[in-house]
PAGUDO-385591 format. One line per 4 residues: number of its first residue (from 1); their letters; for each residue y, z, x of C-alpha. Coordinates in nm, 4 decimals. Each point is the difference from the previous one (the first is absolute). Layout:
<pts>
NUM	A	Y:Z:X  ...
</pts>
This chain:
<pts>
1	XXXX	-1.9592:3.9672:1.4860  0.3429:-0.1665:-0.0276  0.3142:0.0157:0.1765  0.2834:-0.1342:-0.1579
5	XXXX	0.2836:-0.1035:0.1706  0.3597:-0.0579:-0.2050  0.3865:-0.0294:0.0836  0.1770:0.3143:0.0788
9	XXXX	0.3974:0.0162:-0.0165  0.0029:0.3692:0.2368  0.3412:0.0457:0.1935  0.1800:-0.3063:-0.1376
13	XXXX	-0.2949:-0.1546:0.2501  -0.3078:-0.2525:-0.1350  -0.3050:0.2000:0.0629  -0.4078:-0.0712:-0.0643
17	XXXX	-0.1583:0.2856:-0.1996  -0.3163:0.0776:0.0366  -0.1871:0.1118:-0.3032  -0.3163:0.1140:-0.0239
21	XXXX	-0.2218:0.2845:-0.2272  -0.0188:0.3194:0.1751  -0.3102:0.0494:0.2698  0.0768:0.1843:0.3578
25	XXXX	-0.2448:-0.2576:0.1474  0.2876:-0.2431:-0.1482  0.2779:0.1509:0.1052  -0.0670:0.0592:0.3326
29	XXXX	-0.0702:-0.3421:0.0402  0.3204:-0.0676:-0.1418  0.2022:0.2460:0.2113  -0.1806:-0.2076:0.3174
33	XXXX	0.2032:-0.2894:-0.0740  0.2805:-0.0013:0.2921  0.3933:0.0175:-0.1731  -0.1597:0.1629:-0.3332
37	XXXX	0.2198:0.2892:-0.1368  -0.0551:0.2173:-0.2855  0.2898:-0.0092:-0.3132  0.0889:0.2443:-0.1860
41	XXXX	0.2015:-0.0985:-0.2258  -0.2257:-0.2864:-0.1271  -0.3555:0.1713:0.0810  -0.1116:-0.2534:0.1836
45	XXXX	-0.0746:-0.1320:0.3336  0.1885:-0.2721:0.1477  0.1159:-0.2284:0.2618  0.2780:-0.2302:0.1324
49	XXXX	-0.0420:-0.3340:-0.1950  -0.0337:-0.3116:0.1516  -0.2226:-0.3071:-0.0612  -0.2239:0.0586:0.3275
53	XXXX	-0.0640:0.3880:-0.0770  -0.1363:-0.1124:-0.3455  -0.2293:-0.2256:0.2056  -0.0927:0.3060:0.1997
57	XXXX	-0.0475:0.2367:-0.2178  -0.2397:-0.2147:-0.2382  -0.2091:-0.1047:0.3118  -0.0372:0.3797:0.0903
61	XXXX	-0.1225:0.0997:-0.3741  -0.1873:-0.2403:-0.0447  -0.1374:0.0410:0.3566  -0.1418:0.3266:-0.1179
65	XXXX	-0.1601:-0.1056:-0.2889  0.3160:0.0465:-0.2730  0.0870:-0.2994:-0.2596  0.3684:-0.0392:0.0277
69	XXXX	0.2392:-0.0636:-0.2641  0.2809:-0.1631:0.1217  0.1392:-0.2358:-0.2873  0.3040:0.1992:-0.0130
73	XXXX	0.1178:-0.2161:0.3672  -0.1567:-0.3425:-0.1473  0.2370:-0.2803:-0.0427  -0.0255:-0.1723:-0.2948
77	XXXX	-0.0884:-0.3034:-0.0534  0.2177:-0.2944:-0.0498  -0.0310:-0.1565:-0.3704  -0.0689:-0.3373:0.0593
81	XXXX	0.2665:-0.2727:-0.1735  -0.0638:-0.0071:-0.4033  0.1784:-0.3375:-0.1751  0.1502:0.0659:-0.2942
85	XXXX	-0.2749:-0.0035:-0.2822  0.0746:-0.1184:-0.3584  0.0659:0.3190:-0.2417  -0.2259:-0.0639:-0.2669
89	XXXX	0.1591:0.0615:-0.3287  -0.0595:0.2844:-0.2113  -0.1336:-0.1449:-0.3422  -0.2662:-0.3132:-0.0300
93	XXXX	0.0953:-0.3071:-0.1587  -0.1723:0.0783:-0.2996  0.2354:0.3319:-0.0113  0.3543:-0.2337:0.1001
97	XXXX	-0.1474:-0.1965:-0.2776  -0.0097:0.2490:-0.2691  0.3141:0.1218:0.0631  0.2082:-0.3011:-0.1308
101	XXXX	0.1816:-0.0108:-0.2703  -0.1405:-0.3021:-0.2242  0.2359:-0.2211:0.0343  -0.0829:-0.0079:0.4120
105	XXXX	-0.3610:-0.0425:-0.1073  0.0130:-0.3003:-0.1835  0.2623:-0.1398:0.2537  -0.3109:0.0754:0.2972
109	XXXX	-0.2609:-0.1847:-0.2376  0.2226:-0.2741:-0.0505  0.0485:-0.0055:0.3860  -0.3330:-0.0337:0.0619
113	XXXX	-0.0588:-0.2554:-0.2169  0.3068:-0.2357:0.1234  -0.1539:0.0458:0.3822  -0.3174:-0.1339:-0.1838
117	XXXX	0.2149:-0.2748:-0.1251  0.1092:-0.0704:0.3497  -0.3221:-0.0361:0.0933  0.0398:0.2449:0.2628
121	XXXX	-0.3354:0.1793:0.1295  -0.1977:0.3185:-0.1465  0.1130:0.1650:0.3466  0.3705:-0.1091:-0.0097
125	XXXX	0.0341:0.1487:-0.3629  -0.1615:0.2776:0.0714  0.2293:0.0891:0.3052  0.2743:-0.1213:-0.2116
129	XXXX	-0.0556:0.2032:-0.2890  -0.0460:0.3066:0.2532  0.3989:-0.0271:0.1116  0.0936:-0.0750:-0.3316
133	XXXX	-0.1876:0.3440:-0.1588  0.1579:0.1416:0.2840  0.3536:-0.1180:-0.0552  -0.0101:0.0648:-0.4063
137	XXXX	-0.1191:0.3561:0.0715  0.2488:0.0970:0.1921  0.2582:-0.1082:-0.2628  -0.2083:0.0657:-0.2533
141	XXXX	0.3272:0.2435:-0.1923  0.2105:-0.3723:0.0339  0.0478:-0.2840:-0.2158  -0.1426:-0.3092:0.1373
145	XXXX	0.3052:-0.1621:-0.0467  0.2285:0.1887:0.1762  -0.2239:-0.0103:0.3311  0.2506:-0.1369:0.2803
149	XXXX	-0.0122:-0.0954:0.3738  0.0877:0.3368:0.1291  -0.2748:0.1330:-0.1964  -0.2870:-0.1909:0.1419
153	XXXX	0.1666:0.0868:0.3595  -0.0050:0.3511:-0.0782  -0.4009:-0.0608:-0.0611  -0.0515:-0.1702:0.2884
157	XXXX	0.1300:0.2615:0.1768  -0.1692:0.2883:-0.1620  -0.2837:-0.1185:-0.0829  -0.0704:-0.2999:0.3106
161	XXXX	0.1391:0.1844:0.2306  -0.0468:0.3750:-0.0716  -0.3802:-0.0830:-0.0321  -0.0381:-0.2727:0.3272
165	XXXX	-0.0880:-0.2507:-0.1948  -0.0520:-0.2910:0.3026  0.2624:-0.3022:0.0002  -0.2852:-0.2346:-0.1542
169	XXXX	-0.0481:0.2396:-0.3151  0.3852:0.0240:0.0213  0.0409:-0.3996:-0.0710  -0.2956:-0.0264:-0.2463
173	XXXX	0.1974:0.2503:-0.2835  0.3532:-0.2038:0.0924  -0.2726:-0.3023:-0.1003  -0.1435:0.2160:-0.2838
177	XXXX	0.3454:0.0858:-0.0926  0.1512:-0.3375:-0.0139  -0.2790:-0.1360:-0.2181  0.0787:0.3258:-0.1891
181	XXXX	0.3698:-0.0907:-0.0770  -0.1127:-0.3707:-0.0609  -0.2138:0.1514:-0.2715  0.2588:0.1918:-0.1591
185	XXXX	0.3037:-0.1709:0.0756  0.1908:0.3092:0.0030  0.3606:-0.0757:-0.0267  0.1572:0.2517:0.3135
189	XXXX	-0.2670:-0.1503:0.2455  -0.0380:-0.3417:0.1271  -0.3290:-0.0650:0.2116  0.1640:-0.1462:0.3008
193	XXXX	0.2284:0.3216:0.0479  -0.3517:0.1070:0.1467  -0.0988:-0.0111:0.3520  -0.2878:0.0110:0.1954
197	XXXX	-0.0204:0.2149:0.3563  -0.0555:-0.1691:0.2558  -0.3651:-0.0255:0.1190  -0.1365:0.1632:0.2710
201	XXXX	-0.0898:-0.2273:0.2819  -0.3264:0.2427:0.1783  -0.2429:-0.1459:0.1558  -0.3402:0.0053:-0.1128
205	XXXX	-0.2369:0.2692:0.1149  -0.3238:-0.1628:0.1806  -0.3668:0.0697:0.0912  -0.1069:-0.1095:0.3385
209	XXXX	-0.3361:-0.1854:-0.0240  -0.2030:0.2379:0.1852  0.1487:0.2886:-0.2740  -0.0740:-0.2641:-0.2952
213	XXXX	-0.4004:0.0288:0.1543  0.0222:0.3408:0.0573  0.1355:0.0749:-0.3659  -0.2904:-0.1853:-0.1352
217	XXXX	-0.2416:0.1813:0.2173  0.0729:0.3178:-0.0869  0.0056:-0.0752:-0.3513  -0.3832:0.0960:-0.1343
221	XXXX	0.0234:-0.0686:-0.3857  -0.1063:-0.3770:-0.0274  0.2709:-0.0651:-0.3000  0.3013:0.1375:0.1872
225	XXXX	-0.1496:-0.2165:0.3375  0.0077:-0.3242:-0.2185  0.3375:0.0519:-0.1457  0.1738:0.0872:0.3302
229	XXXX	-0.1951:-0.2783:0.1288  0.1535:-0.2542:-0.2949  0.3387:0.1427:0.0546  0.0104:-0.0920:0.3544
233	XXXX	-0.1941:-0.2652:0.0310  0.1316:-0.1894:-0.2719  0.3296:0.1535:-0.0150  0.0532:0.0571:-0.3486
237	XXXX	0.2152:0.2437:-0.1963  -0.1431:0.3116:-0.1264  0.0164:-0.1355:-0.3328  -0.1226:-0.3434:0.0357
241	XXXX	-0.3410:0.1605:0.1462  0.0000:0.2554:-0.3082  0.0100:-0.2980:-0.2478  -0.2680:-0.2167:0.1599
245	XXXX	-0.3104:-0.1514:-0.1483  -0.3161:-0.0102:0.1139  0.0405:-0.4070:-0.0259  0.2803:-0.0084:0.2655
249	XXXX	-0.2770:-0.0005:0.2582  -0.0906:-0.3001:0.1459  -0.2578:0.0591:0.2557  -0.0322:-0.3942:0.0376
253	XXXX	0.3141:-0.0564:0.1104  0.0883:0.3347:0.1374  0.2674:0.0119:-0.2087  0.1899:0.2510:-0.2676
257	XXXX	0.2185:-0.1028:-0.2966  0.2368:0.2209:-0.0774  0.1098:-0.0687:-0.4037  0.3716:0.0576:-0.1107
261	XXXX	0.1587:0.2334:0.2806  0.2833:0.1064:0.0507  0.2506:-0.2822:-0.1410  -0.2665:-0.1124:-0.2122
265	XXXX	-0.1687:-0.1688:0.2817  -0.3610:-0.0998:0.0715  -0.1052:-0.1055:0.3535  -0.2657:-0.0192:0.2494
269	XXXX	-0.0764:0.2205:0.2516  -0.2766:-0.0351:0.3101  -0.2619:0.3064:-0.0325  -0.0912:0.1114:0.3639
273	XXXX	-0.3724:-0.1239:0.1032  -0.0654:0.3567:0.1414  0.1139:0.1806:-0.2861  -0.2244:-0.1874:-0.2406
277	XXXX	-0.3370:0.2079:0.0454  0.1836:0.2939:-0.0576  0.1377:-0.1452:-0.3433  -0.3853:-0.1256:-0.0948
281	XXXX	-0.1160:0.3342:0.0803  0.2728:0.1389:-0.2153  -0.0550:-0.1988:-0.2583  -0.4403:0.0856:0.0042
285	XXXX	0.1008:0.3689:0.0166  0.2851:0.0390:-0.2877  -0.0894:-0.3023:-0.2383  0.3677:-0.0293:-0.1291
289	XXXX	-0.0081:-0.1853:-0.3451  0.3149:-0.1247:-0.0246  0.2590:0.1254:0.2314  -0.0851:-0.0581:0.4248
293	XXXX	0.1288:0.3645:0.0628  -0.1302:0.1722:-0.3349  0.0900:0.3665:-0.0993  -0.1988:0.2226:-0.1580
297	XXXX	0.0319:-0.1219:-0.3819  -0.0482:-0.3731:0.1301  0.3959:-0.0332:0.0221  0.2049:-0.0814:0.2642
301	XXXX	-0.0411:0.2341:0.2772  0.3215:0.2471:-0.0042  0.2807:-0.0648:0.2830  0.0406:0.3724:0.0658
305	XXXX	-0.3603:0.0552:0.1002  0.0632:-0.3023:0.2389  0.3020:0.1972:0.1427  -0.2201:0.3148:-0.0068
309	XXXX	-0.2399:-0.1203:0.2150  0.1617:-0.2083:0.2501  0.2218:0.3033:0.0876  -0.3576:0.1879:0.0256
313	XXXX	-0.1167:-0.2807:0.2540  0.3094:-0.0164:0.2079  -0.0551:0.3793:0.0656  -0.3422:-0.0629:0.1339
317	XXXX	0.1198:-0.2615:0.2434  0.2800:0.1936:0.1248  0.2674:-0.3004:-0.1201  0.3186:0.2233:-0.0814
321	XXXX	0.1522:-0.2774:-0.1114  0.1302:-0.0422:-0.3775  -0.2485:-0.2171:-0.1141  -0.0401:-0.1102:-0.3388
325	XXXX	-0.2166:-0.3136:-0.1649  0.3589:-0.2170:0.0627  -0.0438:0.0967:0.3536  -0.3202:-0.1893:0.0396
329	XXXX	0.1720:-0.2997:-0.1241  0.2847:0.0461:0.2243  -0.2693:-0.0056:0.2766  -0.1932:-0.3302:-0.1036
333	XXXX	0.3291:-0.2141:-0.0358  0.1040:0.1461:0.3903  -0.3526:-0.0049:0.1831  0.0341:-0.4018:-0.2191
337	XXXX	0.3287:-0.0774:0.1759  -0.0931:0.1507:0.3841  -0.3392:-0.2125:-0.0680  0.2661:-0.3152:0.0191
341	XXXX	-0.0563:-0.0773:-0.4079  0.3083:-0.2309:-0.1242  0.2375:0.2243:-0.1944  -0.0842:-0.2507:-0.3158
345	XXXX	-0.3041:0.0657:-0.0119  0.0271:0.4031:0.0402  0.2460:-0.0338:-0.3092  -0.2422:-0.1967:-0.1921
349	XXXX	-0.2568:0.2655:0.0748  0.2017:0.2635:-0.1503  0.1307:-0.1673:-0.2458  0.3910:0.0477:0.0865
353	XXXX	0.2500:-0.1974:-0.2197  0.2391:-0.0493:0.2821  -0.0864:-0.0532:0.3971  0.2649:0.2586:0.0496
357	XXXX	-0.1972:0.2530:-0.1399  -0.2868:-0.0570:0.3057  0.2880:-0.0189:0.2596  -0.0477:0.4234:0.0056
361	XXXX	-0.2725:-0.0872:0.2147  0.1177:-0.1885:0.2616  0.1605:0.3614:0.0972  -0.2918:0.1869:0.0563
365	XXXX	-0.2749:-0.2247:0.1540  -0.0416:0.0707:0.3460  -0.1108:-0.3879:0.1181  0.3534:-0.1121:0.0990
369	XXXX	0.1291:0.3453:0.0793  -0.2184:0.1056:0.2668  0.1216:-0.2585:0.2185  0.3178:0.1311:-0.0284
373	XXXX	0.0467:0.2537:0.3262  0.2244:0.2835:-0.0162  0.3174:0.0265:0.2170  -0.1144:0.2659:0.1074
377	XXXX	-0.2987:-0.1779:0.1369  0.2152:-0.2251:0.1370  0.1964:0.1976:0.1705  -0.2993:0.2012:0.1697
381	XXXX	-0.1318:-0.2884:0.1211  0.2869:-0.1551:0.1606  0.0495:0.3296:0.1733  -0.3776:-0.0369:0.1282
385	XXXX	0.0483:-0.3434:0.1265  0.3317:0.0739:0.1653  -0.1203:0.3276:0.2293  -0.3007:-0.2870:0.1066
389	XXXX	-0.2436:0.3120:-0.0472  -0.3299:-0.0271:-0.1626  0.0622:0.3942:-0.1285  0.0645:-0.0150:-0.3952
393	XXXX	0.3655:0.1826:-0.0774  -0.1250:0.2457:-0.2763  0.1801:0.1812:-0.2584  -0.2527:0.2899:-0.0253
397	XXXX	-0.0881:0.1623:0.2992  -0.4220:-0.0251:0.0519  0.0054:-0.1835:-0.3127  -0.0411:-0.3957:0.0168
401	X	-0.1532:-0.2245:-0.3145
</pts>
C-alpha cells in the first residue's frame, strides 16, 4: 500500500496532501495523524506544510508498514559544472568535401600537395587540410579571389567560436590558413594580416605516484597494462608508442629508441627495470610482428582504443581526474624533476626543441614547494608560541590534522 504525499496550495497556505487508495483501515490511520483535516474542495486530506511534518509524516507511514512517496518535497539535485564541449559539425569531411564547387577542389589537392612540398608532417597536413575544408565550405557560394580579412574573422567567429574549438585548434587553422594564402597568393589577403591567439598558459594535469601504481593495478588486460606502463615509464607521446617497432627494445641496455618523433627526432629513452617482465611477458603472450603495440590487422594499434581504455581504468581506481595518454607523460617529466633530475636531461628525455618548453614543470612538482609554509601557518604558529601554551590554536573545533 502507498501513501503519497504532494504540495497542496489550500487557503493561499502550503499544505502536505496525503494521498492514498481508498481502505477504512487506511483512513483511519490517516485521520490519527494530529493537525490532519479533511478538504473539500480538493478531495483530499491534508496538513500544514513544513519541512519537519514531511519528516513526520513519512516516519509514521512507513512506521506502519506503508511505502511512502514523497518525491514531490525532494530537492533536486545540483548539476554539477559542464565545460563547454566542442559542437561537432553536422556533415563529415567526406560530405564538406563533396560539396565544393571544382574549382575549391583542385585548390584543396593542390594544398595538400604544397604542405607535402614543405615537408610538413602526415599529421600537420592532415589538421591543416581539416581547417582549410572547413574554411572553403563555408564560402563555398564565393570566389576564391574575393575572400578578404573580414571574411576569415567572420569564420573564426562562427565557426571557432560558435563550436568551442580550444585556443590550440584556434592557432593551428590561423597556421593552416596562412600556408593557405601562401599557396594561393590571393591578392585581398596578405599572410601576416593573420594572427595567432594567444596561448593558454594551464598547467599540466598530474598523476601522483601511488595513482600511477594504482592505475596499473587495476588495469587486468596485459596489452593495455604494458602500454600505460610505456607511457609512463618512458614518457612518450601517444603517438610515438603507436609507431614503435618491436626493434626499439633493448633489453641489454635497458633502453628504448624512439625513431623520428615529433620534430623529426629520434632519441633514447631509459626503460624502467621493473617494468621489463611485464613487457617480456607481453611480448610471449601477443607475439606482435612488426609493431610493439599491434592492433588487430598487425597495424598500429588505434589511439582511440588507447583513450577508450584508460578512461575505463581511471574509473576503476576512482582517479576523477582528466586523464588522458598525455597525462602520463605529464607525470613522468614531474615525478623526473621532484626526483632532483637536471632539467637538461628531462628535456632530452622528451625530446623538447626548446628548454622552455620543460620549464611547465617546474610549476607543478611538489619537491621545492612543500617547503614553502603557508602564512597562514605562519601566523598560527606565532600565535602558539606567543600565548607560551602547549594547546594547538585550531581552526575547526574537535578537528586537528
Amino acid at each position: 500500500m502507498t501513501i503519497t504525499l504532494t504540495k497542496l496550495k489550500h487557503k493561499d497556505v502550503d499544505q502536505i496532501a496525503i494521498g492514498f487508495n481508498y481502505l477504512a483501515s487506511t483512513k483511519t490511520l490517516v485521520k490519527r495523524v494530529e493537525g490532519v483535516r479533511w478538504s473539500q474542495t480538493h478531495k483530499t486530506f491534508y496538513k500544514r506544510y513544513s519541512k519537519t511534518e514531511v519528516h513526520i509524516l513519512y516516519k509514521y507511514f512507513r512506521s506502519h508498514g506503508y511505502f511512502v512517496d514523497y518525491s514531490a518535497f525532494k530537492q533536486p539535485k545540483p548539476q554539477p559544472y559542464q565545460p563547454l564541449k566542442k559542437i561537432k559539425p553536422e556533415l563529415s569531411m567526406a560530405e564538406m568535401y563533396a560539396a565544393l564547387p571544382l574549382d575549391f577542389k583542385e585548390s584543396l589537392k593542390g594544398y595538400a600537395g604544397f604542405l607535402k612540398g614543405k615537408r610538413l608532417s602526415s599529421s600537420t597536413i592532415k589538421t591543416y587540410g581539416y581547417f582549410v575544408l572547413r574554411f572553403l565550405y563555408y564560402y563555398k557560394q564565393k570566389d576564391i579571389s574575393a575572400i578578404q580579412k573580414k571574411d576569415i574573422d567572420h569564420f573564426f567567429e562562427i565557426v571557432l567560436a560558435g563550436e568551442h574549438f580550444s585556443i590550440s585548434s584556434h592557432r593551428q587553422c590561423v597556421s593552416a590558413l596562412k600556408y593557405y594564402i601562401s599557396y594561393c597568393d590571393l591578392p585581398e589577403l596578405d599572410a601576416e594580416d593573420l594572427s595567432r591567439p594567444k596561448k593558454s598558459k594551464k598547467l599540466p594535469v598530474v598523476l601522483s605516484k601511488s595513482e600511477i601504481i594504482n592505475l596499473i593495478q587495476v588495469t587486468k588486460n596485459l596489452k593495455h597494462r604494458a602500454i600505460i606502463g610505456l607511457l609512463y615509464s618512458c614518457g612518450l607521446r601517444i603517438g610515438e608508442l603507436l609507431h614503435l617497432k618491436i626493434n626499439a627494445l633493448d633489453f641489454e641496455r635497458n633502453m628504448l629508441s624512439v625513431r623520428q618523433g615529433k620534430g623529426r627526432k629520434d632519441r633514447n629513452v631509459v626503460m624502467s627495470a621493473v617494468l621489463k617482465p611485464l613487457i617480456l611477458n607481453y611480448l610471449n603472450t601477443y607475439k606482435p610482428q612488426v609493431f610493439l603495440i599491434e592492433g588487430r590487422n598487425g597495424g598500429p594499434y588505434s589511439a582511440t582504443s588507447v583513450r577508450q581504455f584508460l578512461k575505463k581504468s581511471c574509473y576503476s581506481a576512482n582517479i576523477t581526474k582528466q586523464v588522458t595518454p598525455h597525462v602520463l607523460r605529464h607525470s613522468y617529466a614531474t615525478h623526473l624533476m621532484e626526483n632532483g633530475v637536471d632539467l637538461r636531461h628531462i628535456q632530452l628525455l622528451l625530446g623538447h626543441a626548446k628548454p622552455e618548453t620543460t620549464m611547465i614543470y617546474t610549476h607543478v612538482a611538489h619537491r621545492d614547494l612543500m617547503q614553502i609554509s603557508s602564512p597562514l601557518d605562519t601566523a598560527i604558529n606565532a600565535i602558539t608560541k606567543s600565548t607560551k601554551s602547549n594547546t594547538e590554536v585550531l581552526l575547526s573545533r574537535n578537528y586537528n590534522i
